[in-house]
N, C-alpha and C positions, 0 to 999 in steps of 0.2 A: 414439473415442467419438462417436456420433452423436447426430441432434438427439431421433430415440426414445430415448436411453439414457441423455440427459443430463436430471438436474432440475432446470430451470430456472423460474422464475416469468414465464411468459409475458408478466403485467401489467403488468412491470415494462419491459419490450421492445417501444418505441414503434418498429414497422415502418412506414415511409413510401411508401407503395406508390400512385403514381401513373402514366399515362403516359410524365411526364416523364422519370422517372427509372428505368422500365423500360426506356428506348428509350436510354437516354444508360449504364445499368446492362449493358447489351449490348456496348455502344462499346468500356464499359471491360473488360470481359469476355472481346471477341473478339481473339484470338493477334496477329492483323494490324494492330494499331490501331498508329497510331505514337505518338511523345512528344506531341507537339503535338494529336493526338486525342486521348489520356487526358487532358489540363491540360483541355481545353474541358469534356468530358464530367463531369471528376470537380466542377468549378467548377461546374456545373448542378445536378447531385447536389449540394452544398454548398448551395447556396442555398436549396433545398426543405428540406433538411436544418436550416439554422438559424430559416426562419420557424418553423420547429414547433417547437423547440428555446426559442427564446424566448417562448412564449406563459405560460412561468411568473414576465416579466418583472413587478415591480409597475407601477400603473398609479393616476396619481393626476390631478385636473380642475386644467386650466387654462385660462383665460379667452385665448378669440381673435378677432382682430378678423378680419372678411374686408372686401373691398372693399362689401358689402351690410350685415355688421352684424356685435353682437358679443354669441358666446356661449360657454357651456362646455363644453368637450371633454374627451377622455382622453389623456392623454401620457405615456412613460415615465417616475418618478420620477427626480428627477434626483440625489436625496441616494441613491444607491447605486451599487456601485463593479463595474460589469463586466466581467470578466477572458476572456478568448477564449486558451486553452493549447493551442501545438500541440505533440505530441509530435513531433522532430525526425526523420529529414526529412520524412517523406511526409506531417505532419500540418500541413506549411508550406502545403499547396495550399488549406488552408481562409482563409489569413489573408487575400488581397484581398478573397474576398466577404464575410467578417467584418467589415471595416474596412468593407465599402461600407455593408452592411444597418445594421450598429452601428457607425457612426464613435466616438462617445462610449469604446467599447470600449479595454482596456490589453488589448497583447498580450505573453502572458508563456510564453516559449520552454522548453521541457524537452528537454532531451538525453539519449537513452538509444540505446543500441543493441542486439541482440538475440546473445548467446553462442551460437553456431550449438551448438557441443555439448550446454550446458546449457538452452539456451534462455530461461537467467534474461536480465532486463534490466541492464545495466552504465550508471551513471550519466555522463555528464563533461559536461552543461552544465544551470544552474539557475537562470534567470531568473525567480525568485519571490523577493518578499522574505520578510524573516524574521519579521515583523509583521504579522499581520491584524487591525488596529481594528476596533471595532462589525463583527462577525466576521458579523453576521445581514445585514447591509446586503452582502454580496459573492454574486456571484451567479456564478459557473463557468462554460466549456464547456470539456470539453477533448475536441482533436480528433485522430482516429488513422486514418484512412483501412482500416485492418484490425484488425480486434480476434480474433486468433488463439489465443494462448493464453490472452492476458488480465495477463500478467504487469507488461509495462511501464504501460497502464492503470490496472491497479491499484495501482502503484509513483506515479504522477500524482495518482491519487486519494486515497490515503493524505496525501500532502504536503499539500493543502487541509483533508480531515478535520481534522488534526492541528493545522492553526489553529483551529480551531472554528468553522470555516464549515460551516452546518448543510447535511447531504447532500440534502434536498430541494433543496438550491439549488446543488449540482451536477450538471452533464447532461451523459453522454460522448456523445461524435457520431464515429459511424464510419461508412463505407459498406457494407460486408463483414463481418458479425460471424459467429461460428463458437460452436456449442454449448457446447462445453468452456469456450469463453474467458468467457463468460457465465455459467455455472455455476462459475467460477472469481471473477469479480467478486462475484457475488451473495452466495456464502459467507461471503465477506467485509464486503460491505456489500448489505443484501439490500434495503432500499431505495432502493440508486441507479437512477435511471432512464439506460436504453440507445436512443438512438435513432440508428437505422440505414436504410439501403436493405433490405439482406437477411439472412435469416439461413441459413446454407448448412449444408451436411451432417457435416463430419468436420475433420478434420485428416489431414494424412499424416504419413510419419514424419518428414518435414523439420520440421513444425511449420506447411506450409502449408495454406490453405483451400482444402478441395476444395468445390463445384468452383472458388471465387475467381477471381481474375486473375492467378495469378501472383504475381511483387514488386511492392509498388504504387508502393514508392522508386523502384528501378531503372526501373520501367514510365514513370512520371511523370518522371522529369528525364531522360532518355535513358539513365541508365548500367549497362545491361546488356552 
């Protein structure tokens, strides 16, 4: 299924298309890059990736003193609870620049793997708790470096929904999203917002993005 074939709501598909990340989107891209080149490149791409990601953070005035004098500014609210979700492994590359940009940030791990025949996701690890207080005050990212079918994303996203964390105030962040896997989230929650680098052409029969990069696990930690 391609990206003419597939109905997706564009609006909803915050593409980040900068020099940056066009040139670092290549890096990761090209056959030849080694481990240590995709960590760099993908950790660049991330960063672009959460300034925009977080602009639907609240924002509330606080009084600052500088060495010259003292006025009011805007600062993140601090009465609210920031969760940065990687999905395991390949969504671990998002966590140092997460912690850099938003130290304040909990990061809460999801473990899925992907059934090569079915392609569904298979759970075994789930570092979310089982409690979401003042459920409006939590604000999401969860990150996947490939958003393929969409299956394990949307298995992420559900587990938030499902506290009552309103979906405006969850944002998936992938590098590489694929039509299908978008049209596959959106069915399901047709207001989540997707922000990504790119959005590529198809799927193969493996279930990879063409033209993608490949594995982005196996590419990222060396273990191809």
């Amino acid at each position: 299924m391609t990206l003419q074939n597939c109905k997706i709501n564009l609006n909803k598909v915050r593409v980040i298309n900068n020099p940056v990340i066009s040139l670092n989107l290549c890096t990761m891209r090209d056959k030849n890059t080694d481990a240590q080149g995709m960590r760099i490149a993908a950790r660049k791409i991330t960063r672009c990736l959460l300034y925009e990601a977080a602009k639907n953070l609240p924002l509330v005035d606080t009084e600052i003193t500088t060495p010259l004098t003292t006025f009011t500014s805007k600062t993140i609210d601090n009465d609210i609870e920031i969760i940065i979700s990687p999905i395991l492994r390949a969504g671990l590359i998002f966590t140092d620049e997460a912690i850099d940009i938003l130290p304040q940030a909990t990061i809460r791990h999801l473990g899925m793997y992907r059934d090569e025949q079915t392609l569904k996701p298979v759970w075994y690890y789930n570092k979310v708790p089982m409690e979401a207080p003042n459920p409006d005050k939590f604000y999401v990212y969860i990150t996947d470096p490939m958003l393929a079918t969409g299956n394990s994303l949307l298995g992420a996203i559900e587990l938030y929904a499902n506290k009552g964390i309103p979906v405006d105030h969850i944002k998936c962040l992938c590098i590489i999203a694929a039509p299908v896997g978008i049209e596959n989230i959106q069915s399901h929650y047709p207001d989540i917002e997707i922000i990504t680098a790119a959005v590529d052409d198809h799927l193969n029969e493996k279930g990879y993005i063409v033209p993608g990069m490949g594995d982005a696990g196996d590419r990222i930690f060396n273990t191809l």
